[in-house]
mmCIF file as Biopython writes it, N, C-alpha, C and O atoms, coordinates in Angstrom:
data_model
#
loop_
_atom_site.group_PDB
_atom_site.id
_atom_site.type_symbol
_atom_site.label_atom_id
_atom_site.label_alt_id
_atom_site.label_comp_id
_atom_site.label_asym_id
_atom_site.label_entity_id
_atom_site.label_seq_id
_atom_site.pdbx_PDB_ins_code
_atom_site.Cartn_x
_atom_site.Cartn_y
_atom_site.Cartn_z
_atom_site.occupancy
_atom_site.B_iso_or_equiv
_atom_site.auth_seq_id
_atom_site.auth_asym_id
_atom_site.pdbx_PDB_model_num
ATOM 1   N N  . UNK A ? 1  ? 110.897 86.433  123.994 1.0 0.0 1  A 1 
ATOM 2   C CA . UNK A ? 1  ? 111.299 87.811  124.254 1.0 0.0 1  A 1 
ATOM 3   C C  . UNK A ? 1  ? 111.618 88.067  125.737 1.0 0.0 1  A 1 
ATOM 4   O O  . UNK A ? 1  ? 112.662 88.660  126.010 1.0 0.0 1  A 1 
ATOM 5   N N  . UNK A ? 2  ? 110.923 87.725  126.555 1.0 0.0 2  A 1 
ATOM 6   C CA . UNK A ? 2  ? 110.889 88.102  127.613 1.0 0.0 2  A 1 
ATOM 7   C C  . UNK A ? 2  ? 112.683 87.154  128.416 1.0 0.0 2  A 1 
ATOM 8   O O  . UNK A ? 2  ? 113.547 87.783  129.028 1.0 0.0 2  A 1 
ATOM 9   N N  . UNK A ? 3  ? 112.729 85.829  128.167 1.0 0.0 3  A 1 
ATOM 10  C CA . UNK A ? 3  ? 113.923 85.571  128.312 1.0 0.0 3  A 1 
ATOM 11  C C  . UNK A ? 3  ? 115.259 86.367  128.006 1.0 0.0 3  A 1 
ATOM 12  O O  . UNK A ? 3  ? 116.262 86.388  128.719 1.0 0.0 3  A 1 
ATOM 13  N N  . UNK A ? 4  ? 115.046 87.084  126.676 1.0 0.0 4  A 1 
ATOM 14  C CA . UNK A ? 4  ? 116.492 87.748  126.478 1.0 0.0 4  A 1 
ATOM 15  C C  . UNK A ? 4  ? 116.581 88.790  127.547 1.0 0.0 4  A 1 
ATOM 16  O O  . UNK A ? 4  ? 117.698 88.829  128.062 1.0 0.0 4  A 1 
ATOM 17  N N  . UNK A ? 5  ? 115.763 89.595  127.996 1.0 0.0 5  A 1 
ATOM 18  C CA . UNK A ? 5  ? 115.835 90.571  128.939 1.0 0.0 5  A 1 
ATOM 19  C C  . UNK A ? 5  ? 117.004 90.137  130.478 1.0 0.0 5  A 1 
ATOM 20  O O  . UNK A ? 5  ? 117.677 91.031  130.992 1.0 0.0 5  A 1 
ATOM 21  N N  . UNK A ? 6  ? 117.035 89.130  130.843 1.0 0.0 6  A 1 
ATOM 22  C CA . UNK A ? 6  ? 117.258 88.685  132.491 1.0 0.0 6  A 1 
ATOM 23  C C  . UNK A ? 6  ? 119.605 88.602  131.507 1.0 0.0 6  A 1 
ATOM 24  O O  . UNK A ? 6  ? 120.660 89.145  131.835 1.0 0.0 6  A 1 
ATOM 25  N N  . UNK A ? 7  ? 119.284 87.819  130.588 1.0 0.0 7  A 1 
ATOM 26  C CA . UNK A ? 7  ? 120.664 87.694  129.770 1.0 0.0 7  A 1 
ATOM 27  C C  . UNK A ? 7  ? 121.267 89.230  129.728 1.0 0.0 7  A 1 
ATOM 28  O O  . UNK A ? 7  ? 122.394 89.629  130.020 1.0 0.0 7  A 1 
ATOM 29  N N  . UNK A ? 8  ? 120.451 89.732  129.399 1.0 0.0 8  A 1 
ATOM 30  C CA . UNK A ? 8  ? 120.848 91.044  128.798 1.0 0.0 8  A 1 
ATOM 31  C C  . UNK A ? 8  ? 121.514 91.772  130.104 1.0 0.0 8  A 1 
ATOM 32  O O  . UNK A ? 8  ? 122.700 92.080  129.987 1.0 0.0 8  A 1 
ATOM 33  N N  . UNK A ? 9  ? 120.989 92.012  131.085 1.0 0.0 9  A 1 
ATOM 34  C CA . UNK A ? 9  ? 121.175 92.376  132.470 1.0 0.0 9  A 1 
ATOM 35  C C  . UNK A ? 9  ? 122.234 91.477  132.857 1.0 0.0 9  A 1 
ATOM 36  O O  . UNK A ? 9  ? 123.287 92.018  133.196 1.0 0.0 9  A 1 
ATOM 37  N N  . UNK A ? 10 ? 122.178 90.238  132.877 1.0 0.0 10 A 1 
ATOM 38  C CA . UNK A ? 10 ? 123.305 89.551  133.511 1.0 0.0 10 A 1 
ATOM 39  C C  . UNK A ? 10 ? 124.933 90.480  132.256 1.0 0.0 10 A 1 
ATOM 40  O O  . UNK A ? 10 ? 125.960 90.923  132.769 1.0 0.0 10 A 1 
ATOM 41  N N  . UNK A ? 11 ? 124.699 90.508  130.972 1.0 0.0 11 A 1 
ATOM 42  C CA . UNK A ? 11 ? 125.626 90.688  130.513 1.0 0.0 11 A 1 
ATOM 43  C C  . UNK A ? 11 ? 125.731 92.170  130.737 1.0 0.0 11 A 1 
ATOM 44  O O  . UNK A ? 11 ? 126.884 92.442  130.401 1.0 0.0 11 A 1 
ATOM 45  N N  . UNK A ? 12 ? 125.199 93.144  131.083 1.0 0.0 12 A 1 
ATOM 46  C CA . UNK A ? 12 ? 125.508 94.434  131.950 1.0 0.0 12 A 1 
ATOM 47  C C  . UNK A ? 12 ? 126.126 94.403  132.692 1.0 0.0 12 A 1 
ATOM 48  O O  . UNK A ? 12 ? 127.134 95.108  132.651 1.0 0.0 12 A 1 
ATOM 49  N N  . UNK A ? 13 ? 125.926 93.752  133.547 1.0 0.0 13 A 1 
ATOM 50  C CA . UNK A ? 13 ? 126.354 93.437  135.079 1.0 0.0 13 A 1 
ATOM 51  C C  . UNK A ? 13 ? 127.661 92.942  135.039 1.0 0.0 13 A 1 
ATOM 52  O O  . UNK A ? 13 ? 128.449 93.229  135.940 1.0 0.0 13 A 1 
ATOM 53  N N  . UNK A ? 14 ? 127.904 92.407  134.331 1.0 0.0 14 A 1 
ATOM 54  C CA . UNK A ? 14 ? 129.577 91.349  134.279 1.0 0.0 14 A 1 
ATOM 55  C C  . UNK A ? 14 ? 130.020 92.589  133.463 1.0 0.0 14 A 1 
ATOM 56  O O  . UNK A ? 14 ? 130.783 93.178  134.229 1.0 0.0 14 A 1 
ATOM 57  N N  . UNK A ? 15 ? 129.946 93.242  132.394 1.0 0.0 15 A 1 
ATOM 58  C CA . UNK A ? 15 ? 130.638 94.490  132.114 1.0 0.0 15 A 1 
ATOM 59  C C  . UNK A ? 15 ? 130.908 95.771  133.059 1.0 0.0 15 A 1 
ATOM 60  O O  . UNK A ? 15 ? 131.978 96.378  133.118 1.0 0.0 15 A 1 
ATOM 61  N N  . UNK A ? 16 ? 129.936 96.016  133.662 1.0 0.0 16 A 1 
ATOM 62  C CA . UNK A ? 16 ? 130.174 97.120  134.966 1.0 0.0 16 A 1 
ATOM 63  C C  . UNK A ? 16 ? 130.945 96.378  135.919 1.0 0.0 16 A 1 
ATOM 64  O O  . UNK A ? 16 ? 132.028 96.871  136.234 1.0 0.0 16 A 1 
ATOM 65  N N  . UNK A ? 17 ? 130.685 95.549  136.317 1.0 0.0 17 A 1 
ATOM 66  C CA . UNK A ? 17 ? 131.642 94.880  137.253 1.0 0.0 17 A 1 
ATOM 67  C C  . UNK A ? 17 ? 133.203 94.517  137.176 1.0 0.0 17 A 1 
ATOM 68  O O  . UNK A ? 17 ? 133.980 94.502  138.130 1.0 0.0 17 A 1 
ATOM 69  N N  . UNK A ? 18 ? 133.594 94.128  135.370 1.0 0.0 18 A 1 
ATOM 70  C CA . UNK A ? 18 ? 134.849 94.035  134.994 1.0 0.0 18 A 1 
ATOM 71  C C  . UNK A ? 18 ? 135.241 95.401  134.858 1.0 0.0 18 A 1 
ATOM 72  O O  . UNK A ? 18 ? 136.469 95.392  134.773 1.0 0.0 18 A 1 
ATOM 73  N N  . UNK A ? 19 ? 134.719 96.824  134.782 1.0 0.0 19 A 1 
ATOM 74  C CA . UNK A ? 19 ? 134.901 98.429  134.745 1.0 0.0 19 A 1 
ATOM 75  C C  . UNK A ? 19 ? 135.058 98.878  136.028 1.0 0.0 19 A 1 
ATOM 76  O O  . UNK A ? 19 ? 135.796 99.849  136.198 1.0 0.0 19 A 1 
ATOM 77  N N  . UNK A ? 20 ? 134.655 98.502  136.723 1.0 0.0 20 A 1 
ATOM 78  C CA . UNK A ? 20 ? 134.938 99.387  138.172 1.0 0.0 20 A 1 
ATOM 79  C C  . UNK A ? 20 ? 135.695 98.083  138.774 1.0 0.0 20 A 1 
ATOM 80  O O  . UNK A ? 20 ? 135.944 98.351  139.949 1.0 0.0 20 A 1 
ATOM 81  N N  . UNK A ? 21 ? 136.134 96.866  138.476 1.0 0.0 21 A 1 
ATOM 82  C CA . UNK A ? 21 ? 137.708 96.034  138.848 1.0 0.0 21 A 1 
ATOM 83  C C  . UNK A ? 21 ? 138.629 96.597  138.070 1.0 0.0 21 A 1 
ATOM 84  O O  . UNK A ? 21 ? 139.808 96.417  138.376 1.0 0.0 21 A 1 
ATOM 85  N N  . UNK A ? 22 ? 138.434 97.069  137.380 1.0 0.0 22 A 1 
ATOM 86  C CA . UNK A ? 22 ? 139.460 97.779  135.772 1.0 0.0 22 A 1 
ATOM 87  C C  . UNK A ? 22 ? 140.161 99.363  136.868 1.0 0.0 22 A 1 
ATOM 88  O O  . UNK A ? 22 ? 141.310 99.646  137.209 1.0 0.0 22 A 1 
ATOM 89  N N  . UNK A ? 23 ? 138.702 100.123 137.141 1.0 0.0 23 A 1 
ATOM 90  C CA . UNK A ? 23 ? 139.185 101.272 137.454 1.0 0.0 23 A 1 
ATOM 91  C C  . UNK A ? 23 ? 139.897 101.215 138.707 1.0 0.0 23 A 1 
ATOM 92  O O  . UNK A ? 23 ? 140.884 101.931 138.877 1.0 0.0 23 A 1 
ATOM 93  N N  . UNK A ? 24 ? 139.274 100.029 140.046 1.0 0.0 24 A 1 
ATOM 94  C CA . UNK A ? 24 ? 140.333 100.092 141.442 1.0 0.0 24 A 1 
ATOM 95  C C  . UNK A ? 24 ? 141.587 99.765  140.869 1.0 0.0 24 A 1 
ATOM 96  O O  . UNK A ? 24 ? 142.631 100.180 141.371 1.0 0.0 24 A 1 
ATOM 97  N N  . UNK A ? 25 ? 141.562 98.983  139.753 1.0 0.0 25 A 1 
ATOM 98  C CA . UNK A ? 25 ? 143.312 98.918  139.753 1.0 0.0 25 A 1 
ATOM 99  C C  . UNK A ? 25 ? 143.570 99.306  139.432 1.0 0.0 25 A 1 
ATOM 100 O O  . UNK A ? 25 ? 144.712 99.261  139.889 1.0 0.0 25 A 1 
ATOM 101 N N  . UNK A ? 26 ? 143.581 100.394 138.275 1.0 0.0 26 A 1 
ATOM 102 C CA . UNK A ? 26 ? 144.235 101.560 137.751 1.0 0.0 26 A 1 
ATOM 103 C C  . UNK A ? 26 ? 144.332 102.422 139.063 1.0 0.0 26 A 1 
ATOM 104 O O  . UNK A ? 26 ? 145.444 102.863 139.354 1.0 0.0 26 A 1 
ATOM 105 N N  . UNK A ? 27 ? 143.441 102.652 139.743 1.0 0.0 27 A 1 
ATOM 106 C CA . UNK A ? 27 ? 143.499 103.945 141.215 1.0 0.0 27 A 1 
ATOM 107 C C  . UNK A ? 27 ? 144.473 103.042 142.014 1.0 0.0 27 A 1 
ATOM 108 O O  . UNK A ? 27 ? 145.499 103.655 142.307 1.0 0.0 27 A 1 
ATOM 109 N N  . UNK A ? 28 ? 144.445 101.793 142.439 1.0 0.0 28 A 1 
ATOM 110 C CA . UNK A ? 28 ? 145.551 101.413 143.001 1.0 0.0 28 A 1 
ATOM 111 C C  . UNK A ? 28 ? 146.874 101.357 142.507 1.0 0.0 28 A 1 
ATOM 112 O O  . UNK A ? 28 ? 147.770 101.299 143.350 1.0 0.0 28 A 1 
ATOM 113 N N  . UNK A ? 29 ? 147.236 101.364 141.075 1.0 0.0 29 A 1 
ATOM 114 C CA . UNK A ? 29 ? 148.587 101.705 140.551 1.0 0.0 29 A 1 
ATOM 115 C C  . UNK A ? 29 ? 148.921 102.845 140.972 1.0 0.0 29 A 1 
ATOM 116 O O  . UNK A ? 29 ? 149.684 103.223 141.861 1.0 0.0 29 A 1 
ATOM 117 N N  . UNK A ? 30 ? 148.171 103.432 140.133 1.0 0.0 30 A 1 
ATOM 118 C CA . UNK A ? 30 ? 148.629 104.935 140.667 1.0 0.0 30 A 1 
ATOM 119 C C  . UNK A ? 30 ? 148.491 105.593 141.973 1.0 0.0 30 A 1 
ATOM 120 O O  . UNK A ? 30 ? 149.030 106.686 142.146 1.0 0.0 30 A 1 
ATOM 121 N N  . UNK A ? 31 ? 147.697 104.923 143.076 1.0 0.0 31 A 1 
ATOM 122 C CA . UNK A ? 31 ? 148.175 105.265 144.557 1.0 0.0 31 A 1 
ATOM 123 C C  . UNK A ? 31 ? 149.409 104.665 145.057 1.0 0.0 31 A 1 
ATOM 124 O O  . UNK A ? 31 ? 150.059 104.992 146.051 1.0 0.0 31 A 1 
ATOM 125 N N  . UNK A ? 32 ? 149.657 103.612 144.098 1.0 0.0 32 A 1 
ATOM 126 C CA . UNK A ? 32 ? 151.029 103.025 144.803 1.0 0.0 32 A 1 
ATOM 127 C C  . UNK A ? 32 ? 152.158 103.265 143.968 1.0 0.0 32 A 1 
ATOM 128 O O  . UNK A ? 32 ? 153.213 102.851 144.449 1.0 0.0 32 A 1 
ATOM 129 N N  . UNK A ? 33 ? 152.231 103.767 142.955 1.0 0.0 33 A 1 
ATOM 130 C CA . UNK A ? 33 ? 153.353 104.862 142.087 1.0 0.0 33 A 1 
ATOM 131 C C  . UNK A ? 33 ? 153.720 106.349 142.622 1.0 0.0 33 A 1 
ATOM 132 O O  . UNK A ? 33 ? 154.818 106.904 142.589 1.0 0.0 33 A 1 
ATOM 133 N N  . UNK A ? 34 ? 152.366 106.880 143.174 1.0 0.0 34 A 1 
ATOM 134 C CA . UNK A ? 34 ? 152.532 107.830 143.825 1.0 0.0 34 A 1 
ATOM 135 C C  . UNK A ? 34 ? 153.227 107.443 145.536 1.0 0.0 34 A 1 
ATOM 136 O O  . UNK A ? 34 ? 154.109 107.929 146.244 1.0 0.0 34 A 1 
ATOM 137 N N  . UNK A ? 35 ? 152.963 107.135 145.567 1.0 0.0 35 A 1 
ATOM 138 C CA . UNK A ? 35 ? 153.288 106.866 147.072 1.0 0.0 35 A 1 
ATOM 139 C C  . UNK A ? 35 ? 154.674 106.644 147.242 1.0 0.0 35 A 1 
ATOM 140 O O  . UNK A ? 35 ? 155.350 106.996 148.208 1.0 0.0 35 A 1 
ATOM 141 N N  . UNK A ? 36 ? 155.110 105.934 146.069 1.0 0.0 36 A 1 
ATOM 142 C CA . UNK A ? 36 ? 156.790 105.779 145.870 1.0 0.0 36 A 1 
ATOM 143 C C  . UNK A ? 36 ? 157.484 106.843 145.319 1.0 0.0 36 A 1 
ATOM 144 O O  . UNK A ? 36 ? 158.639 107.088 145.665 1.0 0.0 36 A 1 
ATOM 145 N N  . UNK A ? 37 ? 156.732 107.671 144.276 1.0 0.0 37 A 1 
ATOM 146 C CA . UNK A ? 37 ? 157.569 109.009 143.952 1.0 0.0 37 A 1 
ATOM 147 C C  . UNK A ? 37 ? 157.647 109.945 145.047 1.0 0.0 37 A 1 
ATOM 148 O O  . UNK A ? 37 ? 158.529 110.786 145.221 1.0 0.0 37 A 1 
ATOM 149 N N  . UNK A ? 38 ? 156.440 109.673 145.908 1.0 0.0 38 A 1 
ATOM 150 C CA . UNK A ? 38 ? 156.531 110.725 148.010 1.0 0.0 38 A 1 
ATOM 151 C C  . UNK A ? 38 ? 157.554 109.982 148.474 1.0 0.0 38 A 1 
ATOM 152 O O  . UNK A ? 38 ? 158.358 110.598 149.173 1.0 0.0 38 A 1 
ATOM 153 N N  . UNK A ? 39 ? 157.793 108.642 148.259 1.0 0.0 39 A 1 
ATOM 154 C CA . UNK A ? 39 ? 158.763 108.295 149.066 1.0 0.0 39 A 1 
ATOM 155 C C  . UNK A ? 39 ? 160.249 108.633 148.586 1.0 0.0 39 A 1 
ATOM 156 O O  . UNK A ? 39 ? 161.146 109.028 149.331 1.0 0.0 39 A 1 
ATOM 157 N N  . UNK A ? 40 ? 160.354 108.408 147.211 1.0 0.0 40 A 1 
ATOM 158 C CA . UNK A ? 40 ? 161.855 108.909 146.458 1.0 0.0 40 A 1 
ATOM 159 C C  . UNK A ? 40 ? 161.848 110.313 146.775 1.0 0.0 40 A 1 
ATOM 160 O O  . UNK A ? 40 ? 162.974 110.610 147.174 1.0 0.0 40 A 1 
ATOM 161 N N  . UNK A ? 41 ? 161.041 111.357 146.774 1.0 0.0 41 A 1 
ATOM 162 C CA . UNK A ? 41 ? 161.194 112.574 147.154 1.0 0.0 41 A 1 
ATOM 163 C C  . UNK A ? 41 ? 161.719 113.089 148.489 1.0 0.0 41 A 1 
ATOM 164 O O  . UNK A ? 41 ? 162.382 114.065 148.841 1.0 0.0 41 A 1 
ATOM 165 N N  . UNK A ? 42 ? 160.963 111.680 149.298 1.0 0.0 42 A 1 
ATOM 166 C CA . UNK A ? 42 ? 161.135 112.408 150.620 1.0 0.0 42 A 1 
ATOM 167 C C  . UNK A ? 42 ? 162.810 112.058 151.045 1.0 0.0 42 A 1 
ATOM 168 O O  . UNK A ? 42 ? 163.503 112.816 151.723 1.0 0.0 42 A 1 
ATOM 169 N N  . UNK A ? 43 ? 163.277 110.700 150.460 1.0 0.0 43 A 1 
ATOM 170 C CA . UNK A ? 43 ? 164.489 110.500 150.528 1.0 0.0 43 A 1 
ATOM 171 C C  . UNK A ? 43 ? 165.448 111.337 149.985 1.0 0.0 43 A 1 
ATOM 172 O O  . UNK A ? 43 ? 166.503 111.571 150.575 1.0 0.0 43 A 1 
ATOM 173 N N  . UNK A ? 44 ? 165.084 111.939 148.600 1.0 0.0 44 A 1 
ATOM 174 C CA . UNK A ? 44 ? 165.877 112.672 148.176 1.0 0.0 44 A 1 
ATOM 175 C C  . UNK A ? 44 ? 166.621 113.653 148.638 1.0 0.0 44 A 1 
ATOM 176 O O  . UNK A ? 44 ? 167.832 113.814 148.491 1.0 0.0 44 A 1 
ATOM 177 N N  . UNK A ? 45 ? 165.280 114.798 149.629 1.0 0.0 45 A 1 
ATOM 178 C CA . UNK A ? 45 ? 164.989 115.759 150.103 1.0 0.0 45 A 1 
ATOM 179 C C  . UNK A ? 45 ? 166.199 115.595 151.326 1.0 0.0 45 A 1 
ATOM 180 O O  . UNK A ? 45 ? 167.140 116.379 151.448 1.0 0.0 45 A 1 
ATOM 181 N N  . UNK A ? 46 ? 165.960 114.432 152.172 1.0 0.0 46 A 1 
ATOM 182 C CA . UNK A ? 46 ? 166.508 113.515 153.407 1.0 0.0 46 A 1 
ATOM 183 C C  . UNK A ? 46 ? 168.019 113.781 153.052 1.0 0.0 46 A 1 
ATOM 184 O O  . UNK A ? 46 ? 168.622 114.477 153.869 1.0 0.0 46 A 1 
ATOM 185 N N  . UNK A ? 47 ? 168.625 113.394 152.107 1.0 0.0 47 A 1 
ATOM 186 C CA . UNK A ? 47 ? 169.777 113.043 151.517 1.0 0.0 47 A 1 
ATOM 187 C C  . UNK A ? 47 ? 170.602 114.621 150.976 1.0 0.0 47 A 1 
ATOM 188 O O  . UNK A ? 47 ? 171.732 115.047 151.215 1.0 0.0 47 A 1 
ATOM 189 N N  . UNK A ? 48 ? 169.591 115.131 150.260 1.0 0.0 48 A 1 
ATOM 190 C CA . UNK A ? 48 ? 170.290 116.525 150.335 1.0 0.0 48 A 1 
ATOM 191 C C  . UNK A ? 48 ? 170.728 117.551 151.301 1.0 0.0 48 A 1 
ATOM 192 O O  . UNK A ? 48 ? 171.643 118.374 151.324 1.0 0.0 48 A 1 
ATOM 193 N N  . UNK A ? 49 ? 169.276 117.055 152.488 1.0 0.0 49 A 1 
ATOM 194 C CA . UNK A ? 49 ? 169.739 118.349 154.154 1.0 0.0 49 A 1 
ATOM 195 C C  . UNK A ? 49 ? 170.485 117.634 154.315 1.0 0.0 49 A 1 
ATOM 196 O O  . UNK A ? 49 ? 171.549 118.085 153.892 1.0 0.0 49 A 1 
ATOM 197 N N  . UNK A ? 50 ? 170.635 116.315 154.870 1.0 0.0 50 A 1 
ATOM 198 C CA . UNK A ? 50 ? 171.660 115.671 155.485 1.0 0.0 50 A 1 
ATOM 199 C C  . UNK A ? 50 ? 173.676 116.035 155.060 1.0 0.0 50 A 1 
ATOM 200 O O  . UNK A ? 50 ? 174.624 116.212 155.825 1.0 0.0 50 A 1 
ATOM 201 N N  . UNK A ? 51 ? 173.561 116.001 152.865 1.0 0.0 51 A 1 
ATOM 202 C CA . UNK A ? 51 ? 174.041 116.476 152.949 1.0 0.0 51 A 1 
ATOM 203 C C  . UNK A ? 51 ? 175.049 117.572 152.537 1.0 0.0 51 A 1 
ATOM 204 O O  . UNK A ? 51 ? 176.195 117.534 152.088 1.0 0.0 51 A 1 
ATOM 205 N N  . UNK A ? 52 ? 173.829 118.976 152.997 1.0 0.0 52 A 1 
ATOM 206 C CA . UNK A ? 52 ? 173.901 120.406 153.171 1.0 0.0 52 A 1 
ATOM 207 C C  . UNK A ? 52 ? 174.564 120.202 154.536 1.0 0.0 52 A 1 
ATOM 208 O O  . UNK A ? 52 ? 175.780 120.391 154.524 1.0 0.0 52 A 1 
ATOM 209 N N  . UNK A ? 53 ? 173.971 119.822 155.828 1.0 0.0 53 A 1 
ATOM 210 C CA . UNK A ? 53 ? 174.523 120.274 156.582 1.0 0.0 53 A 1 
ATOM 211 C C  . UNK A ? 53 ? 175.924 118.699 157.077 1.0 0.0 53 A 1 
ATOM 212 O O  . UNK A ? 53 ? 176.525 118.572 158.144 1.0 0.0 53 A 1 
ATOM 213 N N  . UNK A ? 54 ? 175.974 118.114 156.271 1.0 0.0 54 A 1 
ATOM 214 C CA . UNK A ? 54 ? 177.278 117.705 156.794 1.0 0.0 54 A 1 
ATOM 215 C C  . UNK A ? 54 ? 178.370 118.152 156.113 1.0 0.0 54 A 1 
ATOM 216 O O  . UNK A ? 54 ? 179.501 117.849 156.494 1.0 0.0 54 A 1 
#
């Protein structure tokens, strides 16, 4: 009995650990999807004053 306990924990541990590698990369997709739709925007934005006033 007392052996399954230390297993049991190790197999916690490798599940929380593959969940929060799971979740930085989901938060890193989507910081770096976002970051490109700020950037298509900001070009867009760029491209329209530019040309409004030419």
């Amino acid at each position: 009995m007392p052996t399954k306990i230390p297993s049991t924990t190790a197999f916690w541990e490798l599940i929380s650990i593959g969940l929060a590698n799971c979740l930085i990369d989901c938060l890193g997709l989507y910081c770096e999807s976002l970051s490109e739709t700020v950037t298509d925007l900001t070009n867009t934005s760029r491209a329209f004053v530019a040309g409004f006033h030419g």
